[in-house]
N, C-alpha and C positions, 0 to 999 in steps of 0.2 A: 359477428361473434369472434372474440379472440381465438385466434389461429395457435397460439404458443401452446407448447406443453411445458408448464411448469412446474419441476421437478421440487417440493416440498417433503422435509421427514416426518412422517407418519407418528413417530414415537416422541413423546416430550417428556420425558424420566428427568428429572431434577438430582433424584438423589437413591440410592437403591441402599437400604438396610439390611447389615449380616450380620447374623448371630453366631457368636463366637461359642464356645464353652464355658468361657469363664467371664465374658464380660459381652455385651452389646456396643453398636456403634453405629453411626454414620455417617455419609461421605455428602458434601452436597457440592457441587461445582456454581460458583458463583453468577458464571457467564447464563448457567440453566436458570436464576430465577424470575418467578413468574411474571415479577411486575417491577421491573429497572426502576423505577421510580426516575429520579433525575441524574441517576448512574450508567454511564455507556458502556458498551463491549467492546474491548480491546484485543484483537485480534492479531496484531503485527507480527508481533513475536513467536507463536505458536513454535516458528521451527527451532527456535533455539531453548524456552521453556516448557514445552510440548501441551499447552492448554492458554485458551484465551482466557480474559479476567474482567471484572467490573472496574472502572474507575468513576472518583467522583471528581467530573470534571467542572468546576462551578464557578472558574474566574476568581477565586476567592468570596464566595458566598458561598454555604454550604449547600447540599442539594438533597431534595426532597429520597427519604429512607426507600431503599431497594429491600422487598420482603416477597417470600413464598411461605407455603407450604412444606411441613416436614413430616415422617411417620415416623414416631419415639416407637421402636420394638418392645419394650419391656421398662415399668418404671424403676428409676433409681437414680443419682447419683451421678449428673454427668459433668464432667471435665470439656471445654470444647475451646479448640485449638483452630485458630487463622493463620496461611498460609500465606503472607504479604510481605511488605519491602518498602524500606525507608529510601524513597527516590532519589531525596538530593545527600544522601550522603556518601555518593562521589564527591563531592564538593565540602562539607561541610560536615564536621564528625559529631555534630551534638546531635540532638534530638532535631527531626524532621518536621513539615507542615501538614504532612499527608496523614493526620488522624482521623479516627472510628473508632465506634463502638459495635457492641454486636446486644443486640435484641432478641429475645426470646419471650413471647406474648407481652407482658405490658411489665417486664423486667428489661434493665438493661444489665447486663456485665459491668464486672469491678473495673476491667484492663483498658486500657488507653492503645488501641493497635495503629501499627504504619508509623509511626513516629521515632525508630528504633532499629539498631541494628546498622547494617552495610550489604546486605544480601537477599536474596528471595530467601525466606524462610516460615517456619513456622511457630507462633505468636501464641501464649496461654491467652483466651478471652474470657477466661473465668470459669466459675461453677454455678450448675445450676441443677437443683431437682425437677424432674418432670416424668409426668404418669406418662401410661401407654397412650397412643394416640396419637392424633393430631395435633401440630403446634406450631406456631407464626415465627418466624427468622426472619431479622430483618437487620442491615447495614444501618448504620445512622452514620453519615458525613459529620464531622465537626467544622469544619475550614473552606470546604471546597477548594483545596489545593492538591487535587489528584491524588489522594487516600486509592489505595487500590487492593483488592481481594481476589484473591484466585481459587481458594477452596477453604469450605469449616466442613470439620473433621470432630465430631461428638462420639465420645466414649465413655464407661463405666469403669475403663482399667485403667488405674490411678500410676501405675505405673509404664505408659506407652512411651516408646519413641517412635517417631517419625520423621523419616528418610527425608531431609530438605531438598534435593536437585538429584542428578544423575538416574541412572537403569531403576535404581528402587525404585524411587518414586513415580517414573513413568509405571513402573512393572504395580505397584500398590495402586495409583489410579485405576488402569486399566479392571485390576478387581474388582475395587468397589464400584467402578460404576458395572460390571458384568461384561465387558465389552468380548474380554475372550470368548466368551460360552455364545456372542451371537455371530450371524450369519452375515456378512454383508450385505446389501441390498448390490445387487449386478443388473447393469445396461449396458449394450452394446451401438455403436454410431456409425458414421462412417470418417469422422472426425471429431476429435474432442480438442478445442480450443479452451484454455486455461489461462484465465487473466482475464478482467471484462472491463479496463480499460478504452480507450480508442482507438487502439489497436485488435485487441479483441473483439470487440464488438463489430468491427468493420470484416475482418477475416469472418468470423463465423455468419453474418449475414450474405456476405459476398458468395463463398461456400453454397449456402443453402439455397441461395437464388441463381442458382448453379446444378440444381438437381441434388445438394446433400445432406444429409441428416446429421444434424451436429448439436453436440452438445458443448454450453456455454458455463465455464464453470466461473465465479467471481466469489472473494473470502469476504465482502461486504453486504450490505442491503443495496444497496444503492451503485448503478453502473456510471462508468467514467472513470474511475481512477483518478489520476491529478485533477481533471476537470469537474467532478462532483460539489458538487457543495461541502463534502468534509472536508476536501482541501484549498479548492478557490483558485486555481490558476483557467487561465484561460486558453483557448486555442491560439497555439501558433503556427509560423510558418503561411504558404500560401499551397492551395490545390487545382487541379483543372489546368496542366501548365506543364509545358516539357513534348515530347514526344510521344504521352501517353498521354493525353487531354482528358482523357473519359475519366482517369483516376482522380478520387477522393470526390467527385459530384453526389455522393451517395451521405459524406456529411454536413451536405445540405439539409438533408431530412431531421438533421437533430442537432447539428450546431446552435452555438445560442446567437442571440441577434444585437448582444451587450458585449463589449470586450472591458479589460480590465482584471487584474488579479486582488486578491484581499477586498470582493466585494458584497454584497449582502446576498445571503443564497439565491433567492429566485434570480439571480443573473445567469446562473450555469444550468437554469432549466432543465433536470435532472427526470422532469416527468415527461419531456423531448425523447429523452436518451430511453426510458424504459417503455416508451411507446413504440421505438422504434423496434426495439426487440420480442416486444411483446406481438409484432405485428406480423411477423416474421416465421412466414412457416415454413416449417426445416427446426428450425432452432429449440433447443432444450436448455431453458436456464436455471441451472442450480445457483443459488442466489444463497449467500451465508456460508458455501463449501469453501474448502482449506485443500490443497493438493500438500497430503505430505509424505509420499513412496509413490516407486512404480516397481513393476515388474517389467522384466526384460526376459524376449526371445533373441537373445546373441546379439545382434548389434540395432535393435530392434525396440522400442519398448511395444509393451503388449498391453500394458493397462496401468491405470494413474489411481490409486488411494486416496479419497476425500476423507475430510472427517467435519460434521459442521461445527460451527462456531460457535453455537451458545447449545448443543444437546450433546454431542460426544455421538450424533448417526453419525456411521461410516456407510460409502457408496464407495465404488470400484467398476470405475467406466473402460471400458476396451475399445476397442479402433485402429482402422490399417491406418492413420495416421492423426496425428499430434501437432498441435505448432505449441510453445511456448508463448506467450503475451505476459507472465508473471511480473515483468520488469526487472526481477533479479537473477533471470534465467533457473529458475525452480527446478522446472522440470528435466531441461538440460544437464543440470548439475546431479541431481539422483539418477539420470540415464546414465550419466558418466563422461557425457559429451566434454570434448575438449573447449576450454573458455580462458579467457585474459580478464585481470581483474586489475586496478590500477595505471598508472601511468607509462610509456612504455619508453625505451630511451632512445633517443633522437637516431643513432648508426641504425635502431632496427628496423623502420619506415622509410629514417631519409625523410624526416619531418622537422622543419626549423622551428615549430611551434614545439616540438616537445622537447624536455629535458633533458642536459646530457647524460645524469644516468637513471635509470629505471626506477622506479618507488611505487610504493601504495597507494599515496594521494588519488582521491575521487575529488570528483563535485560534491557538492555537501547536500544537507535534505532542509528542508526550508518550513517553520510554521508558520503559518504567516498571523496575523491578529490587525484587527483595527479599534478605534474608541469613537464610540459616540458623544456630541455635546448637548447640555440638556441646561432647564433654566436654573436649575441651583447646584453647590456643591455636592459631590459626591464624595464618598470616602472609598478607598482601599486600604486591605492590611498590609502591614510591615511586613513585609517578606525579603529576609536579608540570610540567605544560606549559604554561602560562597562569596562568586566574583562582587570584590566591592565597586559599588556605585556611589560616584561624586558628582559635585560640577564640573570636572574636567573631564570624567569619564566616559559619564550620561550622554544619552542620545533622546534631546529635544524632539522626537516626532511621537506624531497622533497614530502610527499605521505603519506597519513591516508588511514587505512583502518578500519580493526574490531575495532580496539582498540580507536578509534577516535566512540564514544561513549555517548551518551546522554539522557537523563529523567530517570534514574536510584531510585531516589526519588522524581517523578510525575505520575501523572499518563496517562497512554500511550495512553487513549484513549482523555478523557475530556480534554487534555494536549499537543494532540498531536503537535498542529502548533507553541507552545511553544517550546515542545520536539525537533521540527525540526530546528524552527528560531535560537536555541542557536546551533546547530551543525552547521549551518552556520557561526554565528557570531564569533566562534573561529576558526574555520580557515582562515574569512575572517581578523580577528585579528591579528592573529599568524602570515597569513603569510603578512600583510603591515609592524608587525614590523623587519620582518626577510629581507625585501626588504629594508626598510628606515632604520631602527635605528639597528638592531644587529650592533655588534662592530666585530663581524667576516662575514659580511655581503655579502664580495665580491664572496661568495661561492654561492651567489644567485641570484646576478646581473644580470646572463644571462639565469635567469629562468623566465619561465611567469606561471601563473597558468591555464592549460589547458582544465581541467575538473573536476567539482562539483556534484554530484547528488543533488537536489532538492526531493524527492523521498525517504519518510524515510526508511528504512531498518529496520525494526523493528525484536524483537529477541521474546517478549512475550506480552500479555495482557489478554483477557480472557481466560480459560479453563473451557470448556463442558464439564459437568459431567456424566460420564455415568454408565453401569451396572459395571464397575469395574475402581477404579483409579490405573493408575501402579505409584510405590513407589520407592525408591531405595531398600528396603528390598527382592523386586522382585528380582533383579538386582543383588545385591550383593551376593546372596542366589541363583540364575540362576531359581527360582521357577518354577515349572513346569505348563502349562496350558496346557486344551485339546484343547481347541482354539485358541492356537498360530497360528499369523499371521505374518505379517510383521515382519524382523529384524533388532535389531538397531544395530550399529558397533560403533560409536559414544563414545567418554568419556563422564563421568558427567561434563559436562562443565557450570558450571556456571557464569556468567561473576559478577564481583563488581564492585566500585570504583575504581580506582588504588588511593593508600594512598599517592604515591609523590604529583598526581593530587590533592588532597583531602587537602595537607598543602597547596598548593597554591592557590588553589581555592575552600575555604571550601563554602561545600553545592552547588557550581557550577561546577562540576565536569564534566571534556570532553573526560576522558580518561579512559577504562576500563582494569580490571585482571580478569586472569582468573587460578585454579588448576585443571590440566587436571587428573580426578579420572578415569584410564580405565580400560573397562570392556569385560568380555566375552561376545559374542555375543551373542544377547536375544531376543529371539521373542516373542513380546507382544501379548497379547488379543486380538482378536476382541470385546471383549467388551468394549474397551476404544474405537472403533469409530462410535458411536450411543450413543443417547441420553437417559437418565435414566427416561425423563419423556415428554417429548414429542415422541409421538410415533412413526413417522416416519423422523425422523431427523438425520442424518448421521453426522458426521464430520470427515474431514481431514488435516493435516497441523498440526503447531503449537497449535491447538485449543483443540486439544484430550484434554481426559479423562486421565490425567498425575498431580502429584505433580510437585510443583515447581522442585523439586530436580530432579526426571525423566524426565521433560523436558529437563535437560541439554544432554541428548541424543537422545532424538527421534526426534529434533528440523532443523536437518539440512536437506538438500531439498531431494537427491535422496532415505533417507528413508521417507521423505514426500510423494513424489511420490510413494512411497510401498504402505502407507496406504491408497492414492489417488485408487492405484489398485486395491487393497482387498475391499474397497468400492462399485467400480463399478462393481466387480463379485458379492458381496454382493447383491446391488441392483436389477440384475437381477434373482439372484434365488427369491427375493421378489417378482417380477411383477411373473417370474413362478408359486410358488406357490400359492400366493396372500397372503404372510404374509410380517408382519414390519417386522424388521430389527430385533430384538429380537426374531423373531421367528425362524429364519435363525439359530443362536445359540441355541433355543431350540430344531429345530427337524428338520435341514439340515444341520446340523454341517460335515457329512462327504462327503457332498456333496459340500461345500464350500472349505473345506482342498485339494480336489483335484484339483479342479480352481485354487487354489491357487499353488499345487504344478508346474500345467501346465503355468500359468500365462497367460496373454492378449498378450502379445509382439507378434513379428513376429518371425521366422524362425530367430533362431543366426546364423546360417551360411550365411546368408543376411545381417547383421548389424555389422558394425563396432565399434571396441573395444576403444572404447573412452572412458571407464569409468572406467577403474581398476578393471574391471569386475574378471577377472583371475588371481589377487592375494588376493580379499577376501577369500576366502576360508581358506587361510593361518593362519587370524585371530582365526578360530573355533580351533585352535589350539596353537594358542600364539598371545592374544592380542595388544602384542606391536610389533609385528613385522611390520605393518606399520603405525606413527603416522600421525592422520590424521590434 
């Protein structure tokens, strides 16, 4: 019998109707309808546009009509308005690819939406009479070029405005969908880990098989984070290695047994990952939540604010302790925790790999995409919205992956649906001119493009600061710590620009480099994963307590997952003893070290060696002997 308790919203309201005085209306949130058709839920954004949205994600074939359910209050006379955003016109100021229509029983609307404008706004979709009752709303894709909706808004008052972005429109959402007048649903843990990543997932299992009750929160369907099949990178780094051996043995249990990035989903074995969790008692997964508020007792949070992704349920989890996993430091940053964001300048580590002066520059977010070849030609459509593509421009390959690369100089969080749309728009670029117009084209003919992530891959944004930042001088120097934890195996990998990319496409750059600087294998601090001033705040993942430059190693997943472990042992000698997380390194330090050397995993003579488990070792002794 599965063990998990899984946390599910009870309530599934699409759209709630209010009647005004003078006129009727309703509100129907896009991400709520019942049947997506070939339209996904976009979730990324939340915290900068405060609701997730339908996109028609189709490759350039349009995708089957996303329809629900509506109740018309009163017949009459409705006006009804779409809430959407011409994608690529950062780039390009004419009309856009991203069209729809809007359906209403076996009527479609006058208007042509998504095609228009520079901004998330709101779009006239036409007029339509309709009696009281029930009635069929439905999206129709024209393009399948990421057409996107976020909310239709039907009214009888011919003379409305509606508030396109800022307090209004959060404050008007929240009305019509009722959210004020309800109650949140409350659960109490003894941990809540947020981000269901491989970081997350490793802390809150570790946790639980540790005597804790924890809840697992993730803003997706699906766990893994970069590793999932929305995004297709694979595990890296090496585990089982260092002076804590026992660490990262545990994923074993769900690693995949394929390596390789940009490759056909069942390689990242995604029903691995949710076995593992599902198996797992302790553990509560909220699966489709959004962390977006906490409350705070003084330097303390007290409890983390979900809201789900396609219904607008709020939940409001509490716990004597917290780690962060979000990867953008989420939670850290609404606690108020101190963090470094960007690159940091060389006098202030004493790091020859960083820059002489300080900047914004991240690593960039990656889509990755590949094509299939098949026995006759295929066709794609023109898609020319921006950056031009020539033969001298173009980039001749079947398949992006890391190096297919984007918001380099943006920034990754305020930036993000920026960061992602233009990872899109070049390869939806590159590959229409490699199909129509290359002059050696026939190499392509019989290619179709077969898969895109939607789902940025992101490599950096915020970093949590904590009681110690690791440097590269750590690294370089092998520094000794008595709290060595987890170990990285990793190069200093920092990704750039690539400079071919940069003459062709200056300041729009799609393509990244990288000099792999390698190193001995290094087991960092625990104190890079806890917070320097929030007191009971953990983090794990790319969010640590790292210089830009030692990011470039401790950033790939299975030593995520380490830190993900050492966390959730962490945590539990905190509820034992009944100290923060700083306390654990003040005066459990050698009681942590042996957790650590024992690790959470199961019994290795039960799990299969899918991970290179049994040539790391080799590293502690000649670090290039396998490059990763």
């Amino acid at each position: 019998m599965n063990s998990i308790k899984r946390y599910m919203a009870c309530t599934a309201v699409a759209l709630l109707p209010l009647l005004g005085a003078e006129a009727a209306e309703v509100w129907v949130e896009a991400e709520a309808f019942a049947d997506k058709g070939g339209w996904v839920v976009d979730q990324q954004f939340i915290d900068c546009m405060g609701s997730s949205y339908l996109m028609a994600h189709g490759l350039g074939n349009p995708v089957k009509d996303a329809s629900t359910t509506i109740e018309i209050p009163e017949e009459g006379k409705y006006t009804v308005y779409v809430r959407t955003y011409n994608w690529t016109s950062p780039w390009n100021p004419g009309k856009g690819p991203g069209k729809f229509r809007v359906k209403i029983n076996n009527s479609t609307l006058s208007s042509t939406l998504g095609d228009k404008g520079n901004e998330w706004g709101w779009q006239r979709a036409g007029e339509i009479k309709l009696k009281s009752g029930e009635h069929k709303l439905a999206l129709h894709d024209l393009t399948g070029f990421n057409g996107r909706c976020d909310a239709i808004y039907l009214t009888t008052d011919t003379g409305t405005t509606l508030p396109d972005n800022g307090e209004q429109l959060i404050s008007m959402r929240r009305k019509m969908l009722g959210l004020d007048s309800r109650i949140p649903t409350t659960a109490s843990y003894d941990m809540v880990v947020v981000g269901g990543g491989i970081a997350g997932m490793c802390a809150a299992v570790a946790a639980a098989r540790n005597g804790m009750n924890v809840a697992l929160v993730n803003d997706r369907p699906v766990l893994g984070g970069n590793n999932s099949a929305e995004v297709r990178v694979h595990l890296g780094g090496h585990a089982e290695i260092g002076p804590n051996k026992g660490l990262g043995r545990m994923i074993r249990e769900f690693g995949h047994s394929r390596a390789g990035n940009a490759k056909p989903a069942e390689y990242y074995e995604d029903e691995k990952k949710q076995a593992f969790i599902e198996s797992e008692k302790g553990v509560t997964l909220y699966p489709c939540y959004r962390a977006v508020g906490v409350t705070m007792d003084g330097n303390r949070v007290k409890s983390v604010k979900l809201t789900h992704t396609e219904n607008a349920d709020e939940v409001v989890l509490s716990a004597p302790l917290f780690s962060d996993c979000t990867g953008d430091g989420t939670i850290g940053y609404l606690a108020g925790a101190d963090f470094a964001m960007g690159r940091e300048a060389r006098s202030q580590y004493n790091e020859p790999l960083a820059p002489e002066t300080a900047d914004d520059m991240t690593m960039g977010a990656s889509i990755q995409w590949y094509t299939k070849k098949g026995e006759k030609p295929v066709k794609f459509p023109e898609f020319r919205y921006g950056p031009v593509f020539n033969d001298s421009t173009c980039e001749r390959v079947t398949m992006g992956e890391w190096k297919w690369e984007t918001g380099m100089n943006r920034n990754q969080i305020t930036e993000a649906e920026r960061v992602r749309d233009y990872g899109l728009l070049v390869i939806f670029s590159n590959w229409s001119y490699l199909k129509n117009h290359a002059s050696d084209n026939a190499k392509f003919r019989n290619r179709s493009l077969d898969w895109a992530g939607y789902i940025s891959g992101k490599r950096e944004s915020r970093r949590l600061l904590g009681d110690y930042v690791l440097k590269q001088d750590d690294i370089d120097k092998n520094v000794f710590h008595e709290d060595a934890s987890f170990t990285t195996t990793w190069s200093l990998d920092l990704h750039f620009p690539d400079p071919v990319n940069t003459r062709r496409f200056p300041g729009n750059e799609f393509k990244a480099a990288t000099n792999h600087v390698w190193i001995h294998p290094y087991a960092v601090p625990y104190r890079c994963l806890y917070s320097r001033n929030i007191d009971n705040l953990f983090m794990a993942g790319r969010n640590i307590s790292v210089s830009h430059v030692a990011l470039g190693t401790v950033r790939v997943m299975r030593t995520t997952g380490m830190m993900g472990e050492v966390v959730g042992l962490a945590a539990s000698l905190c509820k034992k003893h009944g100290v923060n997380p700083r306390g654990v390194y003040q005066n459990h330090l050698p009681e942590l070290s042996a957790m650590m050397q024992k690790g959470a995993g199961k019994d290795a003579s039960t799990l299969p060696d899918n991970q290179n488990f049994n040539v790391a070792n080799k590293l502690l002794d000649n670090p290039r002997a396998l490059k990763n």
